[in-house]
C-alpha positions in Angstrom: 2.1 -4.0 -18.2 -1.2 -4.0 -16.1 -0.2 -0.1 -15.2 -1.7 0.6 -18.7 -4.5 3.0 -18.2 -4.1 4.0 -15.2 -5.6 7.5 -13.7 -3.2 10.3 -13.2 -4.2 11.1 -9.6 -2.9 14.3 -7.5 -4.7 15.1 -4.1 -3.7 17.5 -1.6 -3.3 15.5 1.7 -2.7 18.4 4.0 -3.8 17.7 7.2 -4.2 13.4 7.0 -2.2 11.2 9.5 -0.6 8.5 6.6 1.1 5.2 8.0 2.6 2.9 5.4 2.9 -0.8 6.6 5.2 -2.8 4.6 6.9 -6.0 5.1 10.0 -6.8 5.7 10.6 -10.1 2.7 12.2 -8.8 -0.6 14.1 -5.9 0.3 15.1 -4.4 -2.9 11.1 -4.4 -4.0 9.9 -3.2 -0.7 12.4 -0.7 -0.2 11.5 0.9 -3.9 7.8 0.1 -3.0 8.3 2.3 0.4 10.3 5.3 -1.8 7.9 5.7 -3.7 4.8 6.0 -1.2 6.6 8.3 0.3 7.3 10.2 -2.6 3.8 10.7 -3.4 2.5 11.5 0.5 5.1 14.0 0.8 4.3 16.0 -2.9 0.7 15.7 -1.2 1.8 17.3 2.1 0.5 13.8 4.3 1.7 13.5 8.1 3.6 10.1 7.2 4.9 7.3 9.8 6.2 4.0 8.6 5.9 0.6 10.3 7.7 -2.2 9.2 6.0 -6.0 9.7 7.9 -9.3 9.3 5.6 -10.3 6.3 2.8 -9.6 4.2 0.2 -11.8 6.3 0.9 -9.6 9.3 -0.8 -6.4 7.4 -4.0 -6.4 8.2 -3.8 -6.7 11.7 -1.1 -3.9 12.2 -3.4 -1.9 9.3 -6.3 -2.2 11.9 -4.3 -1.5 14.8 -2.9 1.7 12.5 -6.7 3.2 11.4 -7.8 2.6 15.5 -4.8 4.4 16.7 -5.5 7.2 14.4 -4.4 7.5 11.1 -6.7 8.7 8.4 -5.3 6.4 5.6 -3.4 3.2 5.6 -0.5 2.1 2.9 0.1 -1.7 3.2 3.2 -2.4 0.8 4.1 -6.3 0.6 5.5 -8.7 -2.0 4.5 -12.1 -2.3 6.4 -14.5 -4.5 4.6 -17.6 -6.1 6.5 -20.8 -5.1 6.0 -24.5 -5.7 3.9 -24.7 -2.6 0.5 -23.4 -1.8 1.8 -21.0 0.5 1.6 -18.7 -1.8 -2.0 -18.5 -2.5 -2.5 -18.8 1.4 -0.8 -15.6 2.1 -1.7 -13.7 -0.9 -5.8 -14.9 -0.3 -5.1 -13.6 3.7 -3.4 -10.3 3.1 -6.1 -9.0 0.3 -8.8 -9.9 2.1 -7.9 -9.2 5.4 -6.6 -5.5 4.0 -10.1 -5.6 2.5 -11.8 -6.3 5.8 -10.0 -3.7 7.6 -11.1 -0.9 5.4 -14.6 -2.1 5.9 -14.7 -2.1 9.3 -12.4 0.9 9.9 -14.5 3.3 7.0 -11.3 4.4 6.1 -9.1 3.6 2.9 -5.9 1.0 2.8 -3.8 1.3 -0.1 -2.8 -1.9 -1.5 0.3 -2.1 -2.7 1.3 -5.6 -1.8 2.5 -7.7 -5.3 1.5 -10.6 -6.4 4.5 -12.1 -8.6 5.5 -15.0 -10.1 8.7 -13.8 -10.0 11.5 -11.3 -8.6 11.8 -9.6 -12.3 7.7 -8.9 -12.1 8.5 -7.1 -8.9 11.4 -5.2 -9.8 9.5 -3.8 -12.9 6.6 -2.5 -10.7 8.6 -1.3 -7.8 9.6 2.5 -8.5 13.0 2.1 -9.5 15.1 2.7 -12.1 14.4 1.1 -15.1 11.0 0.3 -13.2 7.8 0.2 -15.2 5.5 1.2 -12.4 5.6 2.7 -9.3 2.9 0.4 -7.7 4.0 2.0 -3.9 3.4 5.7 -5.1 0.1 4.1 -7.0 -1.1 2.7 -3.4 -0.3 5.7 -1.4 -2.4 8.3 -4.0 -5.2 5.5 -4.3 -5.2 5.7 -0.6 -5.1 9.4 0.1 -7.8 10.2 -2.7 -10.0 8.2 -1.3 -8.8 9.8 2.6 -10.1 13.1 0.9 -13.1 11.9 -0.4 -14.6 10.2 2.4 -14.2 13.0 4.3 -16.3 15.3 1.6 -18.6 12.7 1.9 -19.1 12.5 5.5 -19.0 16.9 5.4 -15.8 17.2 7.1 
């Protein structure tokens, strides 16, 4: 698993305005994706509201529209399935970068916990459920309030 190595990482988000943004395609992976993001913003004491999108290429924009309305932190849960056309590099090239633009241009951190799979058993084994591997949605959400926390000791606030 790609999960191999990865940082134990536990912030207090007491105080920070959290919205997750997940699609709506694979329920059974989004829907473990979304548990466990809000597993991990609630041990950290976030202010959590969830949005739901049709799809992964509709992130970024409601991501942007997220970070302008307020919040201090972005989670942006998808999952992407490789088919035999090249849709799927299409939408998996759009929703990385454009998640990667938004942070940019906001200064503030997006979570990215949108999967990349070649298939539904990749998905399943990094959503957060039983028998999971990983919890790639509580992953994104601490990746996304760490960084909340440091950017504000950075900035002296």
């Amino acid at each position: 698993m790609s999960g191999a190595g990865s940082p134990e990482i536990v912030t207090d988000a007491t105080g920070l305005k959290v919205t997750i943004i997940a699609g709506q395609w694979h329920e059974v992976i989004t829907n473990g994706l979304l548990a466990g993001a809000h597993r991990a913003l609630n041990a950290a004491n976030a202010e959590v509201t969830e949005v739901r999108v049709p799809g992964s290429f509709e992130l970024p924009v409601a991501s942007k529209a997220a970070l302008d309305a307020g919040a201090d932190a972005v989670v942006a849960l998808g999952v992407i399935i490789r088919g035999g056309t090249p849709h799927f590099e299409y939408v998996s090239d759009a929703a990385t970068s454009g998640l990667t633009q938004v942070s940019i241009l906001t200064g503030k951190p997006v979570g990215f916990g949108v999967l990349t799979l070649d298939d539904e058993q990749q998905g399943l084994d990094r959503a957060g459920l039983e028998g999971s591997k990983e919890d790639k949605g509580e992953e994104a959400a601490n990746a996304a309030i760490a960084t909340a926390v440091l950017l504000r000791q950075l900035r002296g606030e």
